[in-house]
C-alpha positions as a Markdown table, in Angstrom:
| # | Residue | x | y | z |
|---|---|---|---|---|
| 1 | Unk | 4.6 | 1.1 | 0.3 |
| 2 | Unk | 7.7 | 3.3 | 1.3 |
| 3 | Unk | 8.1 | 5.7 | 3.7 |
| 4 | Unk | 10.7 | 8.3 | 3.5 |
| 5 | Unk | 11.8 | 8.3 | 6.8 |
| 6 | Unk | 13.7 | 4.8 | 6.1 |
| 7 | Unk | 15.5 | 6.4 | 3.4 |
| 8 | Unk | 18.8 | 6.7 | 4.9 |
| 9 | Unk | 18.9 | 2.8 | 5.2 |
| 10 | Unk | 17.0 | 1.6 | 1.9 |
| 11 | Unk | 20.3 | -0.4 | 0.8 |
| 12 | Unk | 19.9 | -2.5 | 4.0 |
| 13 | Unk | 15.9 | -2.7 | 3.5 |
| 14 | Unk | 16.8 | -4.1 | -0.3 |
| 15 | Unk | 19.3 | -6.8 | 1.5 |
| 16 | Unk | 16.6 | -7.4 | 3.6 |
| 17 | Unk | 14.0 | -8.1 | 0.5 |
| 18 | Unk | 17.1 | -10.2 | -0.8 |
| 19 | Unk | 17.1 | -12.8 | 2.3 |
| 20 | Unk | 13.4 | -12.7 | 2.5 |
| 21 | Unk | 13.5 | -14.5 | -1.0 |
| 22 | Unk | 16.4 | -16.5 | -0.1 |
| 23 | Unk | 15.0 | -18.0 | 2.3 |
| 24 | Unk | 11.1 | -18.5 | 1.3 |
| 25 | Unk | 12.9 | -20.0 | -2.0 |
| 26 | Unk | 11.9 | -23.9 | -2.5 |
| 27 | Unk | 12.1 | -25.7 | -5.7 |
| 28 | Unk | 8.8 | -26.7 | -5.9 |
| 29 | Unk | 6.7 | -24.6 | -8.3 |
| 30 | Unk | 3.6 | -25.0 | -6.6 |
| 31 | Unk | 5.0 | -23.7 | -3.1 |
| 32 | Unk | 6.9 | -20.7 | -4.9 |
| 33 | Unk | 3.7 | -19.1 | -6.5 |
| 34 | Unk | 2.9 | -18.6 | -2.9 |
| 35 | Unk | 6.4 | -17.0 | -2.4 |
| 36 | Unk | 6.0 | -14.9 | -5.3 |
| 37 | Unk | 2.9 | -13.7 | -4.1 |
| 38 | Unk | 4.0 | -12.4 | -0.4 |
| 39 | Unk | 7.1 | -11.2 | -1.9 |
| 40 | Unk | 5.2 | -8.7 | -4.1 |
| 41 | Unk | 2.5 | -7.0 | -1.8 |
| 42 | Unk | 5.7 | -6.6 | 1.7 |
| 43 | Unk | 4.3 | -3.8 | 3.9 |
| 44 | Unk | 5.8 | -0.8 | 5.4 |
| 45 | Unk | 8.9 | -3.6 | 6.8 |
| 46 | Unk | 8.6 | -1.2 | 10.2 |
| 47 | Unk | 10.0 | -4.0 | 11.9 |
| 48 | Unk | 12.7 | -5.0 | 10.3 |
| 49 | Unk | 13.7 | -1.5 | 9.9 |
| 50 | Unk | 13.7 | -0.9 | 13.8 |
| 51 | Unk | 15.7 | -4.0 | 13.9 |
| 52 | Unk | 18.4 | -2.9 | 11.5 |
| 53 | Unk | 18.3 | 0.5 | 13.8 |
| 54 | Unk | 18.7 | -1.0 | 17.0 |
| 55 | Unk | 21.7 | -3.3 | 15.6 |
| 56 | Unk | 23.8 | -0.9 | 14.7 |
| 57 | Unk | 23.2 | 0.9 | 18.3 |
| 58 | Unk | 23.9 | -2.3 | 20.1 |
| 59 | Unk | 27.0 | -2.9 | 17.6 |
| 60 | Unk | 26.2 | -6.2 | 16.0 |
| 61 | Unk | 27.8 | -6.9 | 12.2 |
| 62 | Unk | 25.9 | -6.8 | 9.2 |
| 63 | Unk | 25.4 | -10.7 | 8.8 |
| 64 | Unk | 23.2 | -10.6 | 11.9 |
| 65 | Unk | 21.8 | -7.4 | 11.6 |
| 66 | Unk | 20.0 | -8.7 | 8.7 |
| 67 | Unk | 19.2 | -12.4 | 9.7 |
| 68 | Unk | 16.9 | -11.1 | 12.6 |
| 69 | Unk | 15.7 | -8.5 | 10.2 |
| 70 | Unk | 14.2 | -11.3 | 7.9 |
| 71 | Unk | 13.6 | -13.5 | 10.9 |
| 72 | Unk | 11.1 | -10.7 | 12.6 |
| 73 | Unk | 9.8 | -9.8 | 8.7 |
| 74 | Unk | 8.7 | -13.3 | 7.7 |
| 75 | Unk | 7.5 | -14.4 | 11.3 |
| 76 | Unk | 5.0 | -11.3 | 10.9 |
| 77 | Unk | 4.2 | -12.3 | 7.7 |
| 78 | Unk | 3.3 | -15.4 | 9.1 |
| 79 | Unk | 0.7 | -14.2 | 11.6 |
| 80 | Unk | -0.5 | -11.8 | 8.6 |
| 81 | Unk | -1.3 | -14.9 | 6.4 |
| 82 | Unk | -2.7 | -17.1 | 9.4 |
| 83 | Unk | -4.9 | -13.5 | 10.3 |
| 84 | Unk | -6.4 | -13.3 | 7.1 |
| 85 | Unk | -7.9 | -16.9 | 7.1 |
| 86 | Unk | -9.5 | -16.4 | 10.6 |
| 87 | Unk | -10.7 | -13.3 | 9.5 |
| 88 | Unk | -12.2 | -14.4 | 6.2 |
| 89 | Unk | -10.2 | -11.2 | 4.8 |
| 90 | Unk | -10.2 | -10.8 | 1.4 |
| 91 | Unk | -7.7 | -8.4 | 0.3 |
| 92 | Unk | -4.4 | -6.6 | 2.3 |
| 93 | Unk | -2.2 | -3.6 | 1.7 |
| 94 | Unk | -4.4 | -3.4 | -1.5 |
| 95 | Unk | -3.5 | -6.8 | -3.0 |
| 96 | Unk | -6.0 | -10.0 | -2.8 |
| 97 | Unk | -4.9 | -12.1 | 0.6 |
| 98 | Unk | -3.5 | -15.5 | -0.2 |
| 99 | Unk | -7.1 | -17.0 | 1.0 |
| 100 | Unk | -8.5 | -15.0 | -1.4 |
| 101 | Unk | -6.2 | -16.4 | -4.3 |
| 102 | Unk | -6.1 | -20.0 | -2.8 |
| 103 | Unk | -7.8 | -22.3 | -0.1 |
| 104 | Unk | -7.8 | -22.0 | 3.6 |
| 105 | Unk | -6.3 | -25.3 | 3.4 |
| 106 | Unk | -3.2 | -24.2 | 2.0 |
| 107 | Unk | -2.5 | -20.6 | 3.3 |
| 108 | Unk | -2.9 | -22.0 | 6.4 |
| 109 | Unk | -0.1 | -24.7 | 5.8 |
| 110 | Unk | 1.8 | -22.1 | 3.5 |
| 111 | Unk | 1.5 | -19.4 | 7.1 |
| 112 | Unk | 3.3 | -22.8 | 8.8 |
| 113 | Unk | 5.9 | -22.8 | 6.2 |
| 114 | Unk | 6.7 | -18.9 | 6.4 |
| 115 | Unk | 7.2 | -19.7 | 10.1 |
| 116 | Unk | 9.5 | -22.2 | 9.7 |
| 117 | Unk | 11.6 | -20.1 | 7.5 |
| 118 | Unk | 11.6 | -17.8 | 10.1 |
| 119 | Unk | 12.9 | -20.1 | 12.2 |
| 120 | Unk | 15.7 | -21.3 | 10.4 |
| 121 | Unk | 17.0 | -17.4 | 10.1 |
| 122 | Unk | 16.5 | -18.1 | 14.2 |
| 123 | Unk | 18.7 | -20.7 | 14.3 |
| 124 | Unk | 21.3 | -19.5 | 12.3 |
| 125 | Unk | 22.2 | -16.5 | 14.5 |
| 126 | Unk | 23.9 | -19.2 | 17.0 |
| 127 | Unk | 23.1 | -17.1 | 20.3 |
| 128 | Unk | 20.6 | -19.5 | 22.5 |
| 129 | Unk | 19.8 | -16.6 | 24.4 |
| 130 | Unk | 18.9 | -15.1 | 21.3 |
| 131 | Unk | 16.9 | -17.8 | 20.1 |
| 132 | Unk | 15.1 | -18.0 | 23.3 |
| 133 | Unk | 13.6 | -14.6 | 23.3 |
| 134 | Unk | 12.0 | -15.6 | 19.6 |
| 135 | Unk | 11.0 | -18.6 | 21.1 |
| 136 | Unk | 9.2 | -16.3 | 23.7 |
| 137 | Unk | 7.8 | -13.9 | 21.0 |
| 138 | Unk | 6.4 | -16.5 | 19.0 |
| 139 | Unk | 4.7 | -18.3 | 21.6 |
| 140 | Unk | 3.2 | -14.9 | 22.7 |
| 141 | Unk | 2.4 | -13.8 | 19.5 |
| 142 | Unk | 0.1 | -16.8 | 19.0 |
| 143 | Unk | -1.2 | -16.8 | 22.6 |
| 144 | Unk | -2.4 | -13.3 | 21.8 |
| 145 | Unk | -4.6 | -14.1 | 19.0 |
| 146 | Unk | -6.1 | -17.2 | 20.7 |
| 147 | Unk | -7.1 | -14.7 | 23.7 |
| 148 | Unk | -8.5 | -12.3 | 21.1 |
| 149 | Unk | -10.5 | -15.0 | 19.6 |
| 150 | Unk | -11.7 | -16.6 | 22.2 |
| 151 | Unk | -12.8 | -13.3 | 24.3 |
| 152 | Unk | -14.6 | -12.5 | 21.1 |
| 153 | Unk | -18.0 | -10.6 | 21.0 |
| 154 | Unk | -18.1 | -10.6 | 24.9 |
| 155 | Unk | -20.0 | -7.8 | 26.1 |
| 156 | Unk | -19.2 | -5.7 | 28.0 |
| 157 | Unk | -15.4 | -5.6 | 26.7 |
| 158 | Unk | -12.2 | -5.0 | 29.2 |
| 159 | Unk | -10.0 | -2.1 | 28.8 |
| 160 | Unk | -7.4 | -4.5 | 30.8 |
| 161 | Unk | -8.0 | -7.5 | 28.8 |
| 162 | Unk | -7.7 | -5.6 | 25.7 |
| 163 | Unk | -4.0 | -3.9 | 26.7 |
| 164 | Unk | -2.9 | -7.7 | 27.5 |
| 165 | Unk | -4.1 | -8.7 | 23.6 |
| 166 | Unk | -2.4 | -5.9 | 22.2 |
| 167 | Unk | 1.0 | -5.9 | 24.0 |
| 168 | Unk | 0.4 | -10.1 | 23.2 |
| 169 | Unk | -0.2 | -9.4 | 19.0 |
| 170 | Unk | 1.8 | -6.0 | 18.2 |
| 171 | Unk | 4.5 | -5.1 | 20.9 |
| 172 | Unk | 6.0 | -7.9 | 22.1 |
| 173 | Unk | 7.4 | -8.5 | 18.4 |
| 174 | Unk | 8.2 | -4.6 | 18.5 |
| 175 | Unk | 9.8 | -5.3 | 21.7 |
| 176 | Unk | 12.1 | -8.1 | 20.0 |
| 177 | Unk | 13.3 | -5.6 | 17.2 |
| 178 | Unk | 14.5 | -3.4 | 19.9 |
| 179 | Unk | 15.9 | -6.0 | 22.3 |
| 180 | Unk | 17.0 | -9.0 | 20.9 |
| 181 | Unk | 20.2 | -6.9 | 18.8 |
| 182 | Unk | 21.4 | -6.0 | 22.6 |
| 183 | Unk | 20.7 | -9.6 | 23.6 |
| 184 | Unk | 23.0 | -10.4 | 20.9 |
| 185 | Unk | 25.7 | -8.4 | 21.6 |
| 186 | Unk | 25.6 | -7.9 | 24.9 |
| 187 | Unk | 23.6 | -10.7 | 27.3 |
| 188 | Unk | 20.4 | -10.7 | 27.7 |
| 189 | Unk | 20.9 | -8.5 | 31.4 |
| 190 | Unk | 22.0 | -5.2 | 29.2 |
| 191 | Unk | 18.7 | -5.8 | 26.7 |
| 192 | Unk | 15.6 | -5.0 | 28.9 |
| 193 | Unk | 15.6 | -1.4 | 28.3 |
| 194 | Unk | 15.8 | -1.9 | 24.4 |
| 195 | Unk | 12.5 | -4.8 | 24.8 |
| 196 | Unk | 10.5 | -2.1 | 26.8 |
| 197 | Unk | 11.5 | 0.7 | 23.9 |
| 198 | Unk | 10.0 | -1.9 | 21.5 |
| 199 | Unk | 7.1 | -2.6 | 23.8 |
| 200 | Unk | 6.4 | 1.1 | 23.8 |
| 201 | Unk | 6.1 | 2.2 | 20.4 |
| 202 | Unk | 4.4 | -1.5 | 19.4 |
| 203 | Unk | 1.3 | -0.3 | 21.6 |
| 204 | Unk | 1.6 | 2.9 | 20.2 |
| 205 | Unk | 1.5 | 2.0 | 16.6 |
| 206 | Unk | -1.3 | -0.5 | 17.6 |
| 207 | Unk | -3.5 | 2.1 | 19.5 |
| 208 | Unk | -3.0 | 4.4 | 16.0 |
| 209 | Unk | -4.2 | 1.1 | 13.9 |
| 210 | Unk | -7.5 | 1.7 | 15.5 |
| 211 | Unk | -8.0 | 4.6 | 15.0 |
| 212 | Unk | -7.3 | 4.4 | 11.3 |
| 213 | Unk | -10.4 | 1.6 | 11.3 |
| 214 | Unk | -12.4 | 4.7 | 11.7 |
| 215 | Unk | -10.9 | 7.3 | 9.9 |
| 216 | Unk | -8.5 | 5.9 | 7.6 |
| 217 | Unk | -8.8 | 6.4 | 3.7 |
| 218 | Unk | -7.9 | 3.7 | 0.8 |
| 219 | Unk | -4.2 | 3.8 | 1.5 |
| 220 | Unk | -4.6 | 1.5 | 4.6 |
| 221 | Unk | -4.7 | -1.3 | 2.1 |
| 222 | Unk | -7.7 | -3.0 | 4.2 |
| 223 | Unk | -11.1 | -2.5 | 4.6 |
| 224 | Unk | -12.4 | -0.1 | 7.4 |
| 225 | Unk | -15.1 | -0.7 | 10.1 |
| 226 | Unk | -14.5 | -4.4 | 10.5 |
| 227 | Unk | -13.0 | -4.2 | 14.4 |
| 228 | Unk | -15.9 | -4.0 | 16.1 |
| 229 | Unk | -17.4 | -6.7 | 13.3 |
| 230 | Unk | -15.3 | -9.1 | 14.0 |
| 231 | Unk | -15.9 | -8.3 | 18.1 |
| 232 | Unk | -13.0 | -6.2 | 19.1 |
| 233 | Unk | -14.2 | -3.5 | 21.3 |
| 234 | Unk | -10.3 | -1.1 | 20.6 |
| 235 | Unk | -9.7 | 1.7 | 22.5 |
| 236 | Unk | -11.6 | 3.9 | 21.4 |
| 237 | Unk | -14.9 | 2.4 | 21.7 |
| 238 | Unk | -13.9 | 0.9 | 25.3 |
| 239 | Unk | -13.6 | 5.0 | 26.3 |
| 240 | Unk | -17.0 | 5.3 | 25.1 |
| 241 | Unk | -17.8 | 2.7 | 27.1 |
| 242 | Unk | -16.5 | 3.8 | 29.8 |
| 243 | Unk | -18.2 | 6.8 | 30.2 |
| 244 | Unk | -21.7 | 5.2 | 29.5 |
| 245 | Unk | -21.9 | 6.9 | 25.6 |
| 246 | Unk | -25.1 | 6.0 | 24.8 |
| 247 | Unk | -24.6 | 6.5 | 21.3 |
| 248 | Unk | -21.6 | 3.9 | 21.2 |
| 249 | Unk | -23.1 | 1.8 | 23.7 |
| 250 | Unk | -26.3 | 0.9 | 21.7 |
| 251 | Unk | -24.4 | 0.2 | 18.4 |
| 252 | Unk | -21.6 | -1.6 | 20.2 |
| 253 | Unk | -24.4 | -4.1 | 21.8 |
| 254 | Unk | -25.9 | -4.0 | 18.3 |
| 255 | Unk | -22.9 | -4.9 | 16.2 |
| 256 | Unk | -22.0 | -7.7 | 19.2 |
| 257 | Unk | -25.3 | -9.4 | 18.9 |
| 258 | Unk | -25.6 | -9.2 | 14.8 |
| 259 | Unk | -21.8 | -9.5 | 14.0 |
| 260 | Unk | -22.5 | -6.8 | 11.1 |
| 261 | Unk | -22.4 | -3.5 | 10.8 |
| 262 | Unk | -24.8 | -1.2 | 9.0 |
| 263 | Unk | -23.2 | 1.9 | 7.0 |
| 264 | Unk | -25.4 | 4.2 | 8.8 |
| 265 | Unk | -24.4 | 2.6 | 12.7 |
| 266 | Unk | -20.6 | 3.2 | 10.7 |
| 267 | Unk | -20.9 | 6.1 | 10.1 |
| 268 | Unk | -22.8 | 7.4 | 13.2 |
| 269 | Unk | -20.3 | 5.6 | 15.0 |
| 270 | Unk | -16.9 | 7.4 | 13.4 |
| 271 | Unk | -18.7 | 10.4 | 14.2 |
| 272 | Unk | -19.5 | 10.1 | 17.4 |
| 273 | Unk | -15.9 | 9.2 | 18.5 |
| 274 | Unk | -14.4 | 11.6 | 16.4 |
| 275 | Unk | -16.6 | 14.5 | 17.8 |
| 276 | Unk | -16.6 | 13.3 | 21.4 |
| 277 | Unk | -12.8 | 13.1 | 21.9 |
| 278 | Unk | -12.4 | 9.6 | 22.0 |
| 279 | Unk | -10.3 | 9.2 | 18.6 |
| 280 | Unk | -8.0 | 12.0 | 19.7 |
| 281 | Unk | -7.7 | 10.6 | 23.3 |
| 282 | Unk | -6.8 | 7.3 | 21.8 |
| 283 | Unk | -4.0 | 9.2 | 19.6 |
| 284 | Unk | -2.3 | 11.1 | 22.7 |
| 285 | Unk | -2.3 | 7.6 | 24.7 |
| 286 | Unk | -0.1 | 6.6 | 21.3 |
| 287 | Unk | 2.0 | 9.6 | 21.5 |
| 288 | Unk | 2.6 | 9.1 | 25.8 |
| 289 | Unk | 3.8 | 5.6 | 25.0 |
| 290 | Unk | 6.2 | 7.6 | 22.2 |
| 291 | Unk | 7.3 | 9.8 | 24.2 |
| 292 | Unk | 8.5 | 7.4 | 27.1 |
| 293 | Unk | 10.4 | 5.5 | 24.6 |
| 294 | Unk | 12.2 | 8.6 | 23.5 |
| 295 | Unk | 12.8 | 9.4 | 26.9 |
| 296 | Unk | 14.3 | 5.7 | 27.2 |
| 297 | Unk | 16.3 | 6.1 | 24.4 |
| 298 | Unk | 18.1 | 9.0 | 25.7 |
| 299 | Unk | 20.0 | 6.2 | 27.8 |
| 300 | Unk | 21.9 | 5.1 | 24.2 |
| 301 | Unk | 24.6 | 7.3 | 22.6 |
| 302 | Unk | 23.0 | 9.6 | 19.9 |
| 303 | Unk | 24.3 | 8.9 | 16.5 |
| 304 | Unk | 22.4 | 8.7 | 13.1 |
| 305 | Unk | 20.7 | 5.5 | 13.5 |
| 306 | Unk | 19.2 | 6.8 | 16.8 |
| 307 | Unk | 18.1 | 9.9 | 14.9 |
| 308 | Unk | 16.7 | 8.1 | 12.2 |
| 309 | Unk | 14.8 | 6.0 | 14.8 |
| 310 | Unk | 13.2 | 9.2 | 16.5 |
| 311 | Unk | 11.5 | 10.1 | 12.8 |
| 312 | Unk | 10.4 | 6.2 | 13.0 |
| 313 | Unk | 8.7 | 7.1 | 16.1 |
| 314 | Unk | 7.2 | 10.3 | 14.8 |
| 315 | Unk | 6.4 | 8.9 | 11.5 |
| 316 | Unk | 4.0 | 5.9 | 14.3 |
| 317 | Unk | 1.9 | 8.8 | 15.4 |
| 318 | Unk | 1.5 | 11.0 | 12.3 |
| 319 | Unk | 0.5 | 8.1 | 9.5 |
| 320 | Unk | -2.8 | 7.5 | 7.9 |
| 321 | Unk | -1.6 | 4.6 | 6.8 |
C-alpha cells in the first residue's frame, strides 16, 4: 500500500524492505513461511519512513538511519501480530492475519520472534542511550495494551484513561521515530523536542484511526465497527458521552453489555456521530496535535526531508486509509 508522498525516499523504503528480510531470515522452513507471509502484506511503513526523515535532520549515516528504520518496522509488526490473536482478527490490510493462516500457539511465539529481531537491529546501533529509549518504548508499548485490555467494557469509559492508552499503543513508538535519530547523534538532552514531535502526530494518526472505524471504506484493510465490540469507547463516542447523547449512550451500554453489535445500532451509530459533530470534532483534535508539531518543527533547519515530512503530516489527517 504506497503513498505518494514517500516518493522522494522510495530507494531507502526498498533498503528498508531489504533489512526487514535480512533480518527475519532463519534457515528453518517452517519459521520462514511465517517470514514470507509478513513480508508480503507490510503496511503504509509510516514509521520507518518518519524515521529515515528525522535521521537525515539529526545527521546520522545511512547504516543507522536504516537499522532503526527496520528496528521500529518489525517491533510494530510485532504488536500487529500479537494484536490480531487477542483480538480474534481474521484478516489485515486485506490479507488473512497469521492467526487466521496458523494457530494462536504459534503467531504468538512467531510475534516473540519478530521482537527479538527487532531487538538485535537494537543492539547493533551500539549507542546505550539509544537502546534505552527502545527499551522504554517497548515496555510502554506493551503496558498500553495490557491497560486497554484490562479496562475493557468498563462503563462509563474515561476520556483521560483513553489519552493514556493511546499515547501508550501509537505515539510513544511515533515519538521514537522522531527522537531516538537526535538521541543518536546528539545525546539524549538535544532529543526531547523530536520525541514530543513524534508524540504529536502518533495521537493524531491514532485519533484519525477511529474515525475511519466509522467511516472508512474497504481500503482500510480491516473490518469496520469492531472498536466499540471489542470495548473501546474512542474519541468519538467518549464526546457523545460526554454530552449525555442519548442516542450513543444507549447503544454504547448496549454493545458493552452484549459485546456485539447489530448492523442497524452500526449504522445508527456512524450516523449519529457523523451528523452531530463528533467525527469532525475528533478530526480537528488530530489536525491541533498536527499543527503543534509543525510549529515544533520550525525549531529544525528547513531542507527537503523536513518538507517531505510536513506532506507526511498532512497526508495523517487527509487519509481514508
Amino acid at each position: 500500500m504506497s503513498i505518494q508522498v514517500l516518493n522522494p525516499i522510495a530507494g531507502e523504503l526498498k533498503q528498508i524492505d531489504r533489512l526487514l528480510a535480512e533480518y527475519l531470515k532463519t534457515p528453518y522452513d517452517e519459521i520462514q513461511s511465517f517470514n514470507t507471509h509478513t513480508l508480503e502484506k507490510t503496511g503504509k511503513k509510516l514509521r520507518p519512513a518518519i524515521t529515515i526523515l528525522f535521521g537525515h535532520i539529526a545527521g546520522l549515516d545511512m547504516e543507522q538511519i536504516l537499522k532503526l528504520g527496520a528496528c521500529f518496522e518489525l517491533l510494530h509488526t510485532s504488536t500487529l501480530i500479537h494484536d490480531d490473536v487477542i483480538d480474534n482478527a481474521k484478516t489485515r490490510r486485506g490479507h488473512a492475519t497469521h492467526n487466521a493462516k496458523w494457530d494462536n500457539t504459534l503467531t504468538v511465539l512467531y510475534g516473540d520472534f519478530v521482537f527479538s529481531s527487532a531487538m538485535r537491529l537494537a543492539v547493533e546501533l551500539k549507542h546505550i542511550e539509544a537502546l534505552e529509549e527502545i527499551s522504554r518504548i517497548t515496555r510502554e508499548l506493551v503496558s498500553g495494551e495490557l491497560l486497554q485490555n484490562a479496562t475493557a467494557f468498563r462503563f462509563p469509559p474515561s476520556r483521560e484513561r483513553y489519552f493514556e492508552i493511546i499515547r501508550l499503543k501509537t505515539a510513544v513508538l511515533f515519538g521514537g521515530c522522531c527522537g531516538v535519530p537526535i538521541v543518536l547523534q546528539s545525546g539524549r538532552g538535544k532529543a526531547e523536542t523530536g520525541f514530543r514531535i513524534g508524540e504529536n502526530i502518533g495521537l493524531a494518526f491514532q485519533l484519525i484511526d477511529d474515525c475511519l472505524d466509522y467511516i472508512a471504506d474497504d481500503k482500510l484493510g480491516k473490518p469496520r465497527l469492531i472498536d466499540l465490540k471489542e470495548g473501546k469507547a474512542t474519541l468519538p463516542v467518549l464526546l457523545a458521552l460526554e454530552k449525555n447523547n442519548p442516542v450513543v449512550t444507549a447503544i454504547a451500554k448496549r454493545v458493552f453489555q452484549n459485546r456485539e453489535i447489530s448492523a442497524a445500532d452500526g449504522e445508527i451509530l456512524t450516523r449519529e456521530l457523523r451528523d452531530r459533530g463528533f467525527l469532525a470534532e475528533t478530526i480537528q483534535l488530530a489536525k491541533d496535535r498536527i499543527h503543534g508539531a509543525l510549529e515544533q518543527l520550525n525549531g529544525f533547519t528547513e531542507n527537503r526531508y523536513t518538507g517531505v515530512f510536513r506532506k507526511i503530516c498532512a497526508f495523517i489527517t487527509e487519509r481514508d486509509f
